[in-house]
Each structure stands twice: as structure tokens, then as C-alpha cells.
N, C-alpha and C positions, 0 to 999 in steps of 0.2 A: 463644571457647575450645573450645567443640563442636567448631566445624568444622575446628580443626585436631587433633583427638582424632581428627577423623573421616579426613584427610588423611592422617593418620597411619599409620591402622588399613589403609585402603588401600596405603598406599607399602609396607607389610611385609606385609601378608594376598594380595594378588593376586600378587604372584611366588610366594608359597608354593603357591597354589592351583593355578597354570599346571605348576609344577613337584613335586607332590605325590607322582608317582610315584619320583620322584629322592629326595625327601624321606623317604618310607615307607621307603625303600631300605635307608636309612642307620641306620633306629632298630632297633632288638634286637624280637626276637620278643614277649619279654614286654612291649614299651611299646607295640606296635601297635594294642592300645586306646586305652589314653592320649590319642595321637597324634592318633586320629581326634575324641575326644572335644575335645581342645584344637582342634583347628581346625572345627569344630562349635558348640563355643562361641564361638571370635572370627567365622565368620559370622554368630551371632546376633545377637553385643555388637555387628559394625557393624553390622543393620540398625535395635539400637534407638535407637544415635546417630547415624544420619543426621540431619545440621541438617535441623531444617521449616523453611518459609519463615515471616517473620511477615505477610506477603501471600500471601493466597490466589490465584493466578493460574488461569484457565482450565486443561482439563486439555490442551488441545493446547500451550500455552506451557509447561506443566512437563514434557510428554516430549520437546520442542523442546532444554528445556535438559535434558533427563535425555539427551538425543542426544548434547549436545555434550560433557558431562559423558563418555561412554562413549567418545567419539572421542579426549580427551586420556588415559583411562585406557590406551586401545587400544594408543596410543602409547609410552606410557610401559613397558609388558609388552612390548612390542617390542626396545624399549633395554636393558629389563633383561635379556631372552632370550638378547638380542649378550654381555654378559656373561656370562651365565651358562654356554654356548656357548663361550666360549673359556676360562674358568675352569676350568671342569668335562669340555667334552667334548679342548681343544687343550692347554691347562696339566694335566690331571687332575690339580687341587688337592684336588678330591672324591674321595676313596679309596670304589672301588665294588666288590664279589664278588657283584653279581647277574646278570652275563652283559649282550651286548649286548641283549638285548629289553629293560632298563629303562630302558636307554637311549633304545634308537626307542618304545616307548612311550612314553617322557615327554620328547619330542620332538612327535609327534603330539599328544599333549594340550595341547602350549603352542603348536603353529600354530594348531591350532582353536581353541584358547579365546580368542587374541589375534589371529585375524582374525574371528571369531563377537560379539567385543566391538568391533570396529571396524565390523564389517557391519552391525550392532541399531544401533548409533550413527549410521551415514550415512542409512540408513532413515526412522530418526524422523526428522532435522532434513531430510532429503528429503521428506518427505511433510506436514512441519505447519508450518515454515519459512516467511513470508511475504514474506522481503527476499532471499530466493535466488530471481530470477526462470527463466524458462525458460532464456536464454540460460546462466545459470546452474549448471542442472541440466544441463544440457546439458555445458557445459567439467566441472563434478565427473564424469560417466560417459565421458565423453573421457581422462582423464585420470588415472581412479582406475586406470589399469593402467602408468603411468609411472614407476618408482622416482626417488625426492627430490622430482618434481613433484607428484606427488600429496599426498605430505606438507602442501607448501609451501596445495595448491589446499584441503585438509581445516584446516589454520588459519586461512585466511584466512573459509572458512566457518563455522568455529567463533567467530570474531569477530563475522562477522555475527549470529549466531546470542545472544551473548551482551549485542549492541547492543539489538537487537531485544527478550530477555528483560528487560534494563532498564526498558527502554522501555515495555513494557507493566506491568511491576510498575508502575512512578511512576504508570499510567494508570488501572489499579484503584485503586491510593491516592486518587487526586483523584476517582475517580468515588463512593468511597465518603465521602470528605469532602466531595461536592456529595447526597448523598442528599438530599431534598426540600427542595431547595434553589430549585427552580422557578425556576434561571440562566436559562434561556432562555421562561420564560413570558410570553410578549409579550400587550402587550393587544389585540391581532391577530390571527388566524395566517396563516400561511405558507402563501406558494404558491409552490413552487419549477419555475422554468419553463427546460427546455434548450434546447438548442443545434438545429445545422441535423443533419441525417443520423442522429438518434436518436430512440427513441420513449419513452414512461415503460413501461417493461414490467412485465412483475408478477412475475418472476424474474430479472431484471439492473437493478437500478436503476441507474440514471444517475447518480445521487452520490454513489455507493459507500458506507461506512458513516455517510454524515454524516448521514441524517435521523434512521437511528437513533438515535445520539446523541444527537441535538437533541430527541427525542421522550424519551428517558431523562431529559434536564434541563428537561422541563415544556412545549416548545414541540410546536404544535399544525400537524402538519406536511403540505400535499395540494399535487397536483403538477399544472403546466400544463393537461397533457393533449391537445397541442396535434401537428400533425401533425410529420415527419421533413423534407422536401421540400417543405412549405408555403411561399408568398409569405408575405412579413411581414401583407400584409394579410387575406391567408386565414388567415393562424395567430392572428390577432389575436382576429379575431372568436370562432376556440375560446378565448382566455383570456378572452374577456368573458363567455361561458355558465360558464367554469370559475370563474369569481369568482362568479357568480351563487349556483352551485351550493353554493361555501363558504359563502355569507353564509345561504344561506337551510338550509343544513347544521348553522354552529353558532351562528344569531345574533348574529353580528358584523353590526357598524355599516361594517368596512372591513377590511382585507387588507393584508399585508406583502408586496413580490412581491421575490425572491433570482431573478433570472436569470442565467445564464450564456448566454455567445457574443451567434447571433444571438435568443437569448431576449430579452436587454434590449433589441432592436429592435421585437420581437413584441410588449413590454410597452410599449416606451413609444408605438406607435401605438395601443394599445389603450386607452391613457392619456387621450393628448392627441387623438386623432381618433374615438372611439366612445363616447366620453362616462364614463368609466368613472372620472377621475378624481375623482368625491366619494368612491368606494370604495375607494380607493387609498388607505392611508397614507405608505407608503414603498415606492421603486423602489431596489435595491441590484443595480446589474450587475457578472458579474464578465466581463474579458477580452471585453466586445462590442466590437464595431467600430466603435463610432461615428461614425469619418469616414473609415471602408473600411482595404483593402486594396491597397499600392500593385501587392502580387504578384499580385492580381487582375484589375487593369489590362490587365495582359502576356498573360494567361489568355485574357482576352477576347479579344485580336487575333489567336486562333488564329482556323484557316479555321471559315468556318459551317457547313458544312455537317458538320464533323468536330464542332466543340461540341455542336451538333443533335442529332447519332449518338450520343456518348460520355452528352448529358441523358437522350434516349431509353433508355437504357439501365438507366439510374439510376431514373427515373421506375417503368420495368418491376418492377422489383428491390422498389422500395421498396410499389408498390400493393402485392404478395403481402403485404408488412408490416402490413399494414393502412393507411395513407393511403389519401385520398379522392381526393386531387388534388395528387400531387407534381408540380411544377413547377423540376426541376432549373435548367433552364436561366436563368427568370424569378430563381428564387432565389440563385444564384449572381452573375447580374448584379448584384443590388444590393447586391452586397459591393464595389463598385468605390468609389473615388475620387470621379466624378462623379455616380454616384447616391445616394452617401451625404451628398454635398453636398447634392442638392437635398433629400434626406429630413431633414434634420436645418433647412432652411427651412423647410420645409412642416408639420413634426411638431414645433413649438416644446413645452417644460414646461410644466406644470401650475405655480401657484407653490402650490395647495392642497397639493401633494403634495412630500414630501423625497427627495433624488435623491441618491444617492452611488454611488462605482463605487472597484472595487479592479482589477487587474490581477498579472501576475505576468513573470516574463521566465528565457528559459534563459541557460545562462554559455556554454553553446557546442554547436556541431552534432550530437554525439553524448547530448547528456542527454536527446535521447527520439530513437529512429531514425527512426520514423515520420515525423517534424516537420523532420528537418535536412534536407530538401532548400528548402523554405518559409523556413524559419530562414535559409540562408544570401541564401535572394533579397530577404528582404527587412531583413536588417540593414544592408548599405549602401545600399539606399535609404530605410530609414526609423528603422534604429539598434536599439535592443533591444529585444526583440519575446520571446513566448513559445512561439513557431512557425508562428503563423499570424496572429496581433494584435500589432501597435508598442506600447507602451508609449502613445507620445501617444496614440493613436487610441484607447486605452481609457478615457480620462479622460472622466469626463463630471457635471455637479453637483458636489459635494461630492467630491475625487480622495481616498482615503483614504492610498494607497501602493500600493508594489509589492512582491509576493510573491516571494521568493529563499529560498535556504539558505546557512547558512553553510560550506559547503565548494563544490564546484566543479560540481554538475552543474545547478543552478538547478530550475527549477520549469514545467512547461511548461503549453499552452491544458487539457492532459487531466488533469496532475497536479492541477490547482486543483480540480477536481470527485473526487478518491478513485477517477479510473477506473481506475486499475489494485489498488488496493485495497492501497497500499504505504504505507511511512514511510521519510519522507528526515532525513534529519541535519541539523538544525536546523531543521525544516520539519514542520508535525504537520497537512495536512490538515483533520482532524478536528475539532482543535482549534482551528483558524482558525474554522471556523464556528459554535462554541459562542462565543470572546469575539464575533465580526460580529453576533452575534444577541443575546449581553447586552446590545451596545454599542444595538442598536435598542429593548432594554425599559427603557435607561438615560435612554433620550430622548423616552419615553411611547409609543413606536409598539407 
């Protein structure tokens, strides 16, 4: 009931206030107090019924939606201006004897004030907005100078905007009905181990908000540490000092290890060839390769001496990063077909140890740009993939399933880790990794 007291208050106080000089116009000398005093008063009365939320959300999510809130108001004083405008200034319904200057002043007050309310509104959800990506921001400044398009590009934002504000309401709720709730306190902890071409930084993590979260729900969270450009079997041996380091960090008996990409290659040689499986409780990969890349393949039979040039290069790039010993070329190779054959001979499982893997796959070449050229080479030759890994090739132990959304863009190799730090429709990231990680304190690990 508020909030339509407060709708209310709006729909009749914001045209009055755009058109106030028009308004003043019209009343008698003597009510010119009055006047002011009433509309003094109903800006007070709205702002003491503005609905509160009964979730507390962050403050960047409530000027997010105080943005989008001020972009349909924007609008709406626009509509009413076109009438008022042809009422007042083409019909002159409004009988006036104050001369043209009430007029163009109170003209000038309702452009400003109903493009100064559309401006503060594009602002905010421009600047705190996390589902308008760049491309994004990009087409809203293209385009905010287009009549009817712009309109059309400022709704469609404000949807996003009000998707999003849901989104995170429900997520405060749940986070506050999980308070020490210790969902993810495993009797292990975690060592989450990446991919090829990234390093753990200590300013961009590599799994974007999810350890956070997993640390918010009790679990005990430390990372690879392993090189960017490393051979499986050089990065391997950094996850055996890095397990060391945990156990003797927080007295664990053994380790949970969450890999991604070629991380679950790195883990499971560290497993089954360096002896490290009594330390291991559980190996959970997500989207590794485990029997290659057929687009890898193809990769390989470029000229040698071009691969050579283009490793070298990478190698260069990636020492400045800190790596010891990038190995583009070595590392690359063994995302093939045939070398993943033999590595998956050679590096059989542990049976002390419990093996499961997840994967994910896109609906089509545009749900990440980066990945559709990959996407497309290798869906007919190996079917649904996530950009860069098939579906089958991710299976490995225990297959759990595969990652999608319920609308059309699916879920790619980068979305499954939070790298871009988004949420997709029907797809929560985030949340994928607080149940994977319940589901391992559900099973003693």
C-alpha cells in the first residue's frame, strides 16, 4: 500500500514541480505563500513514504536501482511535458497574463529538470550496473543521442538493471539465512588450482567472487600457486610444495583440490605421479581436457617454425609475469589428442582418492566473442563444447553434469570460473560453487 501512496505522490508531484513556474502563474498574489508551503510539504510527505526495502542490499545495488527508478521517472515527465505543451502552450487551455517569459521559463525548467533526471539516472546504473557490459556501455552512449532508439536502448537497460537488483536482493536473503551456517566447511580445505595462461594474483583473482563466498560459508580457501605457461609436469611439482605448505599451514591430514581447465591435468599428475595422493581427498575438475583438443590437433600442423615464433613470444610475455619457466610451446602440445591419450595411460587414478568433474557448454558462437572462433571448430568435430573443451573430453571420474542457462547464451570455458564477474539467467556462478562444495562436506571430504 506504501508504495503505491508513493507512485502516486510521484505521478501528481513531479509534473507539478517541472512546471511550477506555470503553476505559480496561475494562483492570486495572496495564495503565493500557500502555494509554496503545499508543495514543500508534499516534497516532504514523499520523502517520508518512500517504500524502504525490507532487504538491506549494498549501497552500489540501491543507487543501481535508485538509477533505474530515475530513468522511468525521466520518462515519464517527458510524456507529461508533450502534454502539457500542447494543452497549455498549442490548445491554451491555461488561461495565462503573465507575458511570454513564464512561459519560456517554465519551459526551461521542465527541459532541465527532465533531462537532469534522466542524466543522474543513466549515470548511476552506468557506473554501478554489473550486467551492462562494455559493449553495452558502449551501444547506451552511441545511441543516447538517437530519438525513439534511445528510449527503446534506456528500457531495455532498465530491465537489466531491475533483473540484476532482484537477483542480488534473493542473494542477501540467502546469505543471511546461511549465517554460521559453515555450508561449505569441509573437513579439508581447498586448494583451488587454474588454468593455462593465468597466474593467482593478488588483485584479479582468477575465480572471481567465488572464494569469497566460499570463505563467507566456512570453507577454508588457498590457491595452486602454480605457474601460467608451465608443463603439466612442472606445474605439478608447484602443487605438491603448495599442498605441503597447506597441510603444514593448518594441520590437515589432506586437501580438497577444485581445478579448473589445464589445472585438473596439473592435479592429477601431482596425484598419481608424485606421490601426493595420501594427501588428496578429493580431485573436482571443472572443463579440463582430459582427452585433448581436437582444435588442437589442427593447431599443431601449423608450420614450425611459425609455432616456435608465436611460443617464443608468449614465453617472453609471460616471464615479465613472473613464471620461471614458461613453456608455451611444450604446454600447448599436450592439449592435443594424442598426447592426451598417452597422459591419461601413463597418469592412471589414485582409488584412495574421489575424482569427479563438471563441465559446462555455450548454445552458440556469440555467447562469449572471445571463444566463437574455437566454438565453431570444434562443435562439428566434437559436438558441444564450452569454447575451447567438448563436453566428452571433460568427463572424468564421477561426471557430475554440464553447466548451461536456461535462456540462450549458455555458459562458456571463462564463465564457469566468475571471470568476467557477471550473472547469467538462470545460471548463478557463484552459487554453483557453494552447493559443489556442500556436496564435498556432504561426503566427508
Amino acid at each position: 500500500m506504501r508504495k503505491w501512496i508513493y507512485r502516486l505522490w510521484m505521478a501528481v508531484l513531479l509534473p507539478c514541480i517541472l512546471n511550477v513556474v506555470l503553476l505559480y502563474s496561475q494562483v492570486k498574489t495572496g495564495m503565493g505563500a500557500a502555494f509554496w508551503a503545499v508543495l514543500a510539504g508534499s516534497v516532504l510527505a514523499l520523502s517520508l513514504i518512500e517504500p524502504k526495502e525490507k532487504v538491506a542490499v549494498s549501497l552500489r545495488v540501491r543507487l543501481m536501482h535508485k538509477g533505474a527508478h530515475m530513468i522511468y521517472c525521466g520518462l515519464y515527465a517527458m510524456a507529461v511535458q508533450v502534454v502539457v505543451f500542447y494543452q497549455c502552450y498549442v490548445r491554451q487551455v491555461l488561461p495565462y497574463h503573465a507575458g511570454l517569459s513564464v512561459w519560456i521559463t517554465n519551459g526551461v525548467i521542465a527541459c532541465v529538470g527532465c533531462f537532469g533526471i534522466l542524466g543522474v539516472g543513466v549515470l548511476l546504473i552506468f557506473f554501478t550496473s554489473k550486467r551492462l557490459s562494455i559493449v553495452r556501455r558502449l551501444v547506451m552512449l552511441l545511441t543516447m543521442w538517437i530519438p525513439v532508439v534511445n528510449i527503446g536502448v534506456l528500457l531495455y537497460a532498465c530491465r537489466l538493471v531491475y533483473e540484476e537488483y532482484d537477483f542480488e536482493r534473493e542473494k542477501t536473503q540467502l546469505r543471511r539465512l546461511r549465517v554460521d551456517s559453515d555450508l561449505c566447511k569441509t573437513n579439508y580445505p581447498l586448494v583451488m588450482v587454474h588454468g593455462i595462461g593465468f597466474r593467482d594474483l593478488r588483485y584479479f583473482n582468477y575465480w572471481g567472487r567465488i572464494p569469497r563466498e566460499l570463505k563467507r560459508n566456512g570453507a577454508l580457501v588457498y590457491y595452486g600457486n602454480q605457474e601460467a605457461l608451465g608443463t603439466i609436469v612442472y606445474n605439478a611439482e608447484d602443487i605438491k610444495k603448495r599442498i605441503f605448505q597447506v597441510l603444514e599451514e593448518t594441520g590437515a591430514k589432506k586437501v580438497n583440490i577444485i581445478a579448473h581447465s589445464k589445472g585438473g591435468l596439473d592435479s592429477r599428475y601431482a596425484i598419481s605421479k608424485l606421490g601426493m595422493a595420501p594427501y588428496v581427498a578429493s580431485l573436482t575438475t571443472m572443463n579440463t581436457p582430459h582427452r585433448g583438443c581436437r582444435f588442437v590437433d589442427y593447431a599443431c600442423q601449423l608450420p614450425e617454425g611459425l609455432y616456435r615464433l608465436v611460443a617464443s613470444c608468449f614465453d617472453r610475455t609471460f616471464r615479465k609475469f613472473g613464471d620461471k619457466n614458461p613453456d608455451f610451446y611444450t604446454a600447448t602440445h599436450q592439449f592435443s589428442t594424442k598426447e592426451s591419450e598417452r597422459f591419461n595411460n601413463q597418469v592412471p587414478d589414485d582409488p584412495k582418492v574421489y575424482y569427479q568433474s563438471y563441465t559446462s557448454k555455450m548454445k552458440h558462437p556469440w555467447s562469449h566473442l572471445l571463444l566463437s572462433i574455437p566454438y565453431c571448430m570444434i562443435k562439428p568435430l566434437e559436438g558441444e563444447n564450452d569454447g575451447l573443451v567438448s563436453v566428452d573430453s571433460a568427463k572424468w571420474g564421477e561426471f557430475q553434469g554440464v553447466f548451461s542457462n536456461t535462456h540462450s547464451r549458455g555458459i562458456s570455458h571463462g564463465d564457469i570460473i566468475d571471470l568476467k564477474r557477471e550473472d547469467y539467467k538462470g545460471f548463478d556462478p557463484v552459487e554453483t560453487y557453494i552447493k559443489i562444495v556442500a556436496e564435498l562436506k556432504k561426503k566427508g571430504y
